[in-house]
C-alpha positions as CSV (number, residue, x, y, z in Angstrom):
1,X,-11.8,-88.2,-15.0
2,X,-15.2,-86.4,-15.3
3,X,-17.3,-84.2,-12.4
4,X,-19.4,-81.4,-13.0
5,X,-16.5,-79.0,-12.3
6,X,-14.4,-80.9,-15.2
7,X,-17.2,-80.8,-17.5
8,X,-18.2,-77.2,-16.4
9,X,-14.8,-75.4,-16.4
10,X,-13.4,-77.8,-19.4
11,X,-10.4,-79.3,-17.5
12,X,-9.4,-82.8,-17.4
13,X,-8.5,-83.4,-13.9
14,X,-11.1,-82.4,-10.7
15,X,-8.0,-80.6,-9.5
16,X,-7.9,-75.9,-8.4
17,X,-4.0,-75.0,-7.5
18,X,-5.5,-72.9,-5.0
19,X,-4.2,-68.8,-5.2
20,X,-1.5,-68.3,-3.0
21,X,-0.7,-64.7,-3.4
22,X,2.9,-64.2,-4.4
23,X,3.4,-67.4,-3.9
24,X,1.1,-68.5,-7.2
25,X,3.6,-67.7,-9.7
26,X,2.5,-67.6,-13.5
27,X,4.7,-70.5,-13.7
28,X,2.9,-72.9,-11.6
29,X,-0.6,-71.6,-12.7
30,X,0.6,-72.1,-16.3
31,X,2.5,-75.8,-15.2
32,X,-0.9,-77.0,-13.8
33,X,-2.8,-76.3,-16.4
34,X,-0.9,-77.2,-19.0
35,X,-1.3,-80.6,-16.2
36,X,-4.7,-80.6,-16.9
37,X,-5.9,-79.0,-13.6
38,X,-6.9,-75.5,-13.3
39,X,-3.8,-73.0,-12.2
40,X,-4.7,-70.0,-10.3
41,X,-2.8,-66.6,-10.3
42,X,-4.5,-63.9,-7.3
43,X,-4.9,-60.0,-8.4
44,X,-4.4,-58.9,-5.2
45,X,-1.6,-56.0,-5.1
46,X,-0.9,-55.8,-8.6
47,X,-1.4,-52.7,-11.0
48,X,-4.0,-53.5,-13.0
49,X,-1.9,-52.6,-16.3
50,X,1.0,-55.7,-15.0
51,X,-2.6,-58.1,-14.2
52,X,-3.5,-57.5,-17.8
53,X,0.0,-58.2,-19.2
54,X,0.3,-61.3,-16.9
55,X,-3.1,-63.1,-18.0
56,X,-2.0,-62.6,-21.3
57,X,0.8,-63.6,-20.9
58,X,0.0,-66.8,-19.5
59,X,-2.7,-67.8,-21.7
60,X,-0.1,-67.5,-24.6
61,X,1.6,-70.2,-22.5
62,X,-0.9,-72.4,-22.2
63,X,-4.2,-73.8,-23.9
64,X,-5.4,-75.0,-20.6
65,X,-7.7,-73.5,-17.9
66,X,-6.9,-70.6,-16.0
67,X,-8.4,-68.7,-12.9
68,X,-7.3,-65.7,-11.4
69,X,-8.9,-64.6,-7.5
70,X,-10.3,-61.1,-6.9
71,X,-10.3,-60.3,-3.1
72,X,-12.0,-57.6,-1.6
73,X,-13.3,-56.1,1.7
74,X,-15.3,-53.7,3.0
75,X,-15.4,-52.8,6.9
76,X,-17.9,-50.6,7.6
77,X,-17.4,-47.2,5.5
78,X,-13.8,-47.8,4.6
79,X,-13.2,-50.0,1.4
80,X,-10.0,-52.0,2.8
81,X,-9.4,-53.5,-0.3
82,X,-10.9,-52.8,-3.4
83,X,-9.9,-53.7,-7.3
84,X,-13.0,-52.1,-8.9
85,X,-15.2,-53.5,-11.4
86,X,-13.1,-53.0,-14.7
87,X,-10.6,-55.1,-12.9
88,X,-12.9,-58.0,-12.4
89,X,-13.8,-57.4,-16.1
90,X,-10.7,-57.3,-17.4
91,X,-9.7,-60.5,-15.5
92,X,-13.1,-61.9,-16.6
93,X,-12.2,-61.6,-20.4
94,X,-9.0,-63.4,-19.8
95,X,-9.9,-66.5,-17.6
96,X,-12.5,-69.3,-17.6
97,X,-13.0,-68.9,-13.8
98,X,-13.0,-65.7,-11.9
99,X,-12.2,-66.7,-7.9
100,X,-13.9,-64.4,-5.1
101,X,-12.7,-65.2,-1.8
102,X,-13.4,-63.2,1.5
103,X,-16.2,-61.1,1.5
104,X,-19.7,-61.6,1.3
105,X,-21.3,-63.0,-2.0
106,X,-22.2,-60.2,-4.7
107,X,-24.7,-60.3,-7.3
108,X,-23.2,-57.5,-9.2
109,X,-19.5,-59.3,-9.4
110,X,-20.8,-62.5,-10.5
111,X,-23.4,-60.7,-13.4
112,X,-19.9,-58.7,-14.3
113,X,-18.4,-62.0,-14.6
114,X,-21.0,-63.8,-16.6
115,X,-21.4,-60.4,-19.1
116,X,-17.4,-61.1,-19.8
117,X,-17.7,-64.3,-20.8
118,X,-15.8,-66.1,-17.8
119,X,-17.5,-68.4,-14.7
120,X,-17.6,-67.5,-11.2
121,X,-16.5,-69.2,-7.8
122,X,-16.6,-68.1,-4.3
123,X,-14.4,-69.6,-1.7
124,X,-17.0,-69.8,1.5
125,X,-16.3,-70.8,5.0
126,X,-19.9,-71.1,6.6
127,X,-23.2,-72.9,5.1
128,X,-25.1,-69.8,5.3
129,X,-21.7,-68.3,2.9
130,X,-22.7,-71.0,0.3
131,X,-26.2,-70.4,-0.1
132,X,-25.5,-66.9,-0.7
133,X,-22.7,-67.7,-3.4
134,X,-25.1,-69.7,-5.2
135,X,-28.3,-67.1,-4.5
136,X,-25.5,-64.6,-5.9
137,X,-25.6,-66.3,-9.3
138,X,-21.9,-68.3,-8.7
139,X,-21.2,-71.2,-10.7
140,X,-18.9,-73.0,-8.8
141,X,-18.7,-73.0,-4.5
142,X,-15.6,-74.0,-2.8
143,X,-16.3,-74.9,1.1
144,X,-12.8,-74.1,2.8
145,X,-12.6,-76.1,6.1
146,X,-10.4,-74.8,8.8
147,X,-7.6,-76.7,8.1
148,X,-6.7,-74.7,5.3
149,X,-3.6,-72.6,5.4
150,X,-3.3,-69.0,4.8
151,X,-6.4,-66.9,5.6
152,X,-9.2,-69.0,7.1
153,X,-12.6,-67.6,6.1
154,X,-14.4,-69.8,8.6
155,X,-14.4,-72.2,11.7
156,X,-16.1,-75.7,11.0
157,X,-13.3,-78.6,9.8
158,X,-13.9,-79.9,6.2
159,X,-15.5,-82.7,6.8
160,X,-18.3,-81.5,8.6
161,X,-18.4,-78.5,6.4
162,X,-18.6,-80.0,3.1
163,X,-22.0,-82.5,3.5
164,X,-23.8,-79.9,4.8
165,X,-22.7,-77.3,1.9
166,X,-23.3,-80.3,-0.7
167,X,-27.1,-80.7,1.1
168,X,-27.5,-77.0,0.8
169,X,-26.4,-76.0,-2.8
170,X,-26.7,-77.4,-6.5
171,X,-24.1,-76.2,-8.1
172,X,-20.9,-78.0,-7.7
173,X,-18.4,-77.8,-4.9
174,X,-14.5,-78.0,-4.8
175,X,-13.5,-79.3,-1.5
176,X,-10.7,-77.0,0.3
177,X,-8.5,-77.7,3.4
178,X,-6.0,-80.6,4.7
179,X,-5.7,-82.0,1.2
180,X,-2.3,-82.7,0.6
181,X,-2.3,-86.0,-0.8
182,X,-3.8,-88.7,-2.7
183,X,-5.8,-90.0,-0.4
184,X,-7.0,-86.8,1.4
185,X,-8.0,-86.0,-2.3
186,X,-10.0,-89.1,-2.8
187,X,-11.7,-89.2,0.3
188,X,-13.5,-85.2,-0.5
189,X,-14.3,-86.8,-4.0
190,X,-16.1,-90.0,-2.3
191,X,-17.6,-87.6,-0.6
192,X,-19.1,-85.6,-2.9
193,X,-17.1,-83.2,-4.1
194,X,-16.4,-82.3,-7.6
195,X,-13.1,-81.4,-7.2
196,X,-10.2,-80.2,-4.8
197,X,-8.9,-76.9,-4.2
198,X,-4.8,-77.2,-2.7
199,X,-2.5,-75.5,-1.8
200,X,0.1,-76.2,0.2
201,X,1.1,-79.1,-2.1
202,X,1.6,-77.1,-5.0
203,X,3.8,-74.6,-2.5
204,X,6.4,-77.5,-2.4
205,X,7.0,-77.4,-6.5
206,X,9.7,-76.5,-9.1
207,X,7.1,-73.8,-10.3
208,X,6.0,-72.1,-7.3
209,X,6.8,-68.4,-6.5
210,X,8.3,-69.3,-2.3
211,X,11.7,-69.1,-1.4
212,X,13.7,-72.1,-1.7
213,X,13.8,-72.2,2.5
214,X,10.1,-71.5,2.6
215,X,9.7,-74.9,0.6
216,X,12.2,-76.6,2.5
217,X,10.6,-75.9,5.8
218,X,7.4,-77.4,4.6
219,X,8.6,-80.3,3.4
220,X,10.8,-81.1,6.7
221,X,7.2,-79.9,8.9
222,X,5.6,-82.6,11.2
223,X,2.5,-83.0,11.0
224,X,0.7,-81.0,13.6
225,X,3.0,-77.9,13.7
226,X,0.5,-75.2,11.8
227,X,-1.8,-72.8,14.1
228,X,-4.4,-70.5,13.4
229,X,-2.5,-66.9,14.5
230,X,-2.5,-62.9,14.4
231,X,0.9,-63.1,14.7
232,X,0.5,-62.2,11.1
233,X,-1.6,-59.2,10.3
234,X,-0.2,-56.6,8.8
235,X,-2.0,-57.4,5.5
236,X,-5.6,-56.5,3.5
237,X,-7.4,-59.0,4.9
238,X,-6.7,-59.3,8.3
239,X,-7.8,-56.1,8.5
240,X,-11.2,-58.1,8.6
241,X,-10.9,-60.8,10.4
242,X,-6.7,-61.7,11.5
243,X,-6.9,-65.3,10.9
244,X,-4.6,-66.8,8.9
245,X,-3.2,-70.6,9.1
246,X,0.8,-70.8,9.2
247,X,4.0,-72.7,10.3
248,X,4.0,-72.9,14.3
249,X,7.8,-72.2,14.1
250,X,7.4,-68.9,12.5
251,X,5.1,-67.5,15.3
252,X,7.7,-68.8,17.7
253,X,10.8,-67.3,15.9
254,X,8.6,-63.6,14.9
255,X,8.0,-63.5,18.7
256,X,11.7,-63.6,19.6
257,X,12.5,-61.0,17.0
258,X,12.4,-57.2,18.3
259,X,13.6,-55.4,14.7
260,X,10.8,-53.0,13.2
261,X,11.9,-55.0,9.8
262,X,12.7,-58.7,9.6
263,X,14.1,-58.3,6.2
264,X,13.2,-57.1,2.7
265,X,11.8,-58.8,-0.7
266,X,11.6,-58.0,-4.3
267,X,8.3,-56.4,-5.6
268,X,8.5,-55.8,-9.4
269,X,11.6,-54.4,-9.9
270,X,12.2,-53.0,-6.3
271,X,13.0,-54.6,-3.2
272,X,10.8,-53.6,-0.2
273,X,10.9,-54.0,3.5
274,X,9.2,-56.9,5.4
275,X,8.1,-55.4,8.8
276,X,8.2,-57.8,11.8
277,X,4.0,-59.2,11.5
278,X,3.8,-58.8,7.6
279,X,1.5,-60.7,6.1
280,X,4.1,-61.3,2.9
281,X,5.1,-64.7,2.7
282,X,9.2,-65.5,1.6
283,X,9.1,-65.4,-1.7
284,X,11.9,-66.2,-3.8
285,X,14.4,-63.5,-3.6
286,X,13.7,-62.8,0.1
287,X,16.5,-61.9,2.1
288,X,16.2,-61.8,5.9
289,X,15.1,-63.5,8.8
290,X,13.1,-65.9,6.5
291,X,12.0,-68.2,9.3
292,X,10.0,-64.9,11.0
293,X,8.4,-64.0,7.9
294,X,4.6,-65.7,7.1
295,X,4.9,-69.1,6.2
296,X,1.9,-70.2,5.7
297,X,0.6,-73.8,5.6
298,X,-2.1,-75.9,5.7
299,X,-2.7,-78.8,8.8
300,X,-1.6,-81.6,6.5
301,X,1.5,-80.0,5.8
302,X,3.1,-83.1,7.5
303,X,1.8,-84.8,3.7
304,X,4.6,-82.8,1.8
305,X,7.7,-84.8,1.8
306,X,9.3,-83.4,-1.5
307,X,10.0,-80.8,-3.8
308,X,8.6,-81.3,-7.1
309,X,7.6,-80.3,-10.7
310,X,3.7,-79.2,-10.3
311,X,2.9,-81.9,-13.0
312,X,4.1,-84.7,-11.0
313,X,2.0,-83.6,-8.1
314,X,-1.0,-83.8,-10.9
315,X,-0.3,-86.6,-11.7
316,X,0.3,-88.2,-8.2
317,X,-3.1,-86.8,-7.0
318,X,-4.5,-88.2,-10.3
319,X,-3.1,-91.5,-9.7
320,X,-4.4,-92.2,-6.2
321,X,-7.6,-91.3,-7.2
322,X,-8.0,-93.6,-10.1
323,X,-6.7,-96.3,-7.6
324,X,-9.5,-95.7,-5.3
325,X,-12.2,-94.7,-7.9
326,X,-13.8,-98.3,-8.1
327,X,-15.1,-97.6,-4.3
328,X,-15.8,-93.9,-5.0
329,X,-19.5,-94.1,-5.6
330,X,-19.6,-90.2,-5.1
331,X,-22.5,-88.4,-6.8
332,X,-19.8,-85.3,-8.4
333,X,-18.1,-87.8,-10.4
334,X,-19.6,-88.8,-13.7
């Protein structure tokens, strides 16, 4: 299937396995690609020596189309998180699409970007965050609607959010939040979306980085049992704004816990305390009280039913749209 994110990124499907932290392993960026889709590690927390070793790495792996996501932050004086600029470039000279997420749109990181040979996207929350991206030189806009899980940039629901981005910018627009299925995914297409950016479906795979309970507990989640917390903000971003989207029952079960530590993970080749309100998800190898830690999840987590290799899940998303395309109509698809 052809948009103008397929044609402009060189993927086959419309499809961004949205960065999930520790939870986007190199093995399900690599899996989705190799799918046809666009597999996403995140930059975030790691040496910049192990970042250039891991892109490598992966594009070794694969032939398809890889993204890595810069996040930074500045509040006020104080640079909460900050990779620098040789990080972007490095990352820049290794990927076809650089991903900014969380702070404001800058000129300077997308030129770096575009002088290293690689595309750029921001991840926007707001209208007015759209119109910057693309006034910031960006060549692809994702419009995150507040469904999304993890850290949610702004407060509108998608589909609001994404006519009025699609009225307000030229380039083209991945549609993130509450996409957990085929039809969820056809219905921002028909809309006018190029693409999709998920998540939480791509959590529940073979390939991703959680912990096998982690999956488990999104797969057995009704439907309306995320919420929009603090509970979780001992972390980068929520230094910013402490907003992030997770399982209902993990706010519950952190708020019965009094331990300083709920229990520890592995990072690299050492295994690190989780303190009660850390923003680390459980990743494989966590040990602990897992059901205290951040589980993170998206409103239509209730779509998950199974575990699965992150090819299938292409290919199921794939599926359902080609069902549906004759009634499409949607201007992003060519």
């Amino acid at each position: 299937m052809r948009t103008r994110f397929t044609e402009l990124v060189g993927c086959s499907v419309p499809i961004q396995q949205a960065p999930m932290g520790t939870i986007s392993s190199p093995d399900l960026a690599v899996a989705v690609a190799d799918a046809g889709g666009v597999g996403t590690v995140t930059a975030l927390g790691l040496p910049p020596e192990v970042l250039v070793r891991r892109l490598d790495e992966m594009g070794r792996r694969t032939s398809g189309v890889l993204s890595a996501n810069v996040v930074s932050a500045d509040v006020g004086e104080q640079v909460v998180v900050d990779v620098g600029e040789q990080v972007v470039v490095d990352v820049a000279e290794r990927v076809r699409l650089v991903d900014f997420f969380w702070f404001d749109p800058s000129p300077r990181l997308v030129d770096l970007v575009h002088r290293s040979g690689a595309l750029a996207g921001w991840q926007v929350g707001s209208v007015a965050e759209a119109r910057a991206a693309e006034d910031a030189g960006c060549d692809v806009v994702t419009v995150q609607g507040v469904e999304a899980g993890g850290h949610v940039r702004g407060a509108a629901p998608l589909r609001r959010l994404l006519p009025e981005v699609l009225d307000a910018v030229d380039v083209p627009v991945l549609a993130a939040g509450g996409i957990a299925d085929g039809r969820s995914f056809a219905e921002v297409v028909a809309a006018g979306a190029a693409g999709a950016r998920i998540g939480t479906r791509f959590l529940a795979t073979v390939e991703s980085g959680a912990h096998p309970a982690y999956k488990q507990a999104v797969v057995d989640a009704a439907e309306d049992c995320t919420v929009i917390t603090d509970a979780f903000a001992d972390c980068p971003l929520c230094a910013t704004s402490p907003r992030a989207r997770v399982l209902r029952s993990a706010v519950e079960r952190v708020g019965e816990l009094e331990d300083d530590v709920v229990g520890t993970a592995v990072m690299g080749r050492a295994r690190v305390p989780v303190p009660r309100g850390s923003g680390l998800p459980p990743v494989a190898g966590a040990e602990g009280h897992l059901d205290a830690m951040a589980m993170y999840a998206g409103a239509a987590v209730g779509s998950v039913t199974d575990i699965r290799p992150a090819a299938e899940v292409v290919a199921e998303l794939v599926a359902e749209l080609d069902r549906r395309r004759p009634g499409l109509g949607s201007s992003g698809v060519r």
